[in-house]
Structure formats: structure tokens, C-alpha cells
N, C-alpha and C positions, 0 to 999 in steps of 0.2 A: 391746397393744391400748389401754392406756390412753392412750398416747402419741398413736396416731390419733384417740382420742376427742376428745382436748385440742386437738389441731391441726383438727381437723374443726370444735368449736365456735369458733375462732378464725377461720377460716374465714367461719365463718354468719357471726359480728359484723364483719367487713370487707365481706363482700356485702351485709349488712345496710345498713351506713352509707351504702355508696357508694348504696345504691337509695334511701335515705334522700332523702340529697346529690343527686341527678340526680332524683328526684320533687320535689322542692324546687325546683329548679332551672328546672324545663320546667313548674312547675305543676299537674304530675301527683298528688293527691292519695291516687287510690289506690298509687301506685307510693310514695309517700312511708309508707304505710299499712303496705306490704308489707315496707318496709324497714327497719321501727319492732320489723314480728315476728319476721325473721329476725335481728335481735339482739337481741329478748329471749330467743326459742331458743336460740342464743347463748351467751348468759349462763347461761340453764338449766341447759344441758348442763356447762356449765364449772364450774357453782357444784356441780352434781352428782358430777363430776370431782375437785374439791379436798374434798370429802364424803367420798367413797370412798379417798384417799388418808390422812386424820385415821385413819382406821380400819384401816389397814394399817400406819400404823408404830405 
């Protein structure tokens, strides 16, 4: 489970960027907005991931 967790928040941070990247892009600022959240969820999720892992070994 952890493993899809990890791949899942890597995930957010790639769909993140690109909406980021293509809101930027077209001038979209909310889409640039939305893209800024779903990698810092992203991130979250990942930093919460390598959290739970210090604690296991």
C-alpha cells in the first residue's frame, strides 16, 4: 500500500506541474492556480509517505 501511496503522490506532482505548465501557458490563471495545489498535495502526501517510513525501520 505504501508503494501506491508513493506512486499516487508522484503522480499529483506530475499532473500538478503540467496544469501548472499549460495554465501558464494559455494564460489560464486559475488552471495555473490549480496546478500549484495538486503538487503541493503532492508533496504532502510524499513527505507524509517518507514520515511513515522513518518509523518503520
Amino acid at each position: 500500500m505504501a508503494e501506491n501511496q508513493k506512486a499516487q503522490a508522484k503522480t499529483e506532482q506530475a499532473k500538478g506541474k503540467v496544469k501548472e505548465t499549460v495554465g501558464r501557458a494559455v494564460g489560464n490563471e486559475r488552471m495555473e492556480a490549480e496546478g500549484r495545489m495538486e503538487q503541493a498535495r503532492g508533496d504532502a502526501r510524499e513527505a507524509k509517505e517518507k514520515t511513515k517510513d522513518v518509523f518503520r525501520h
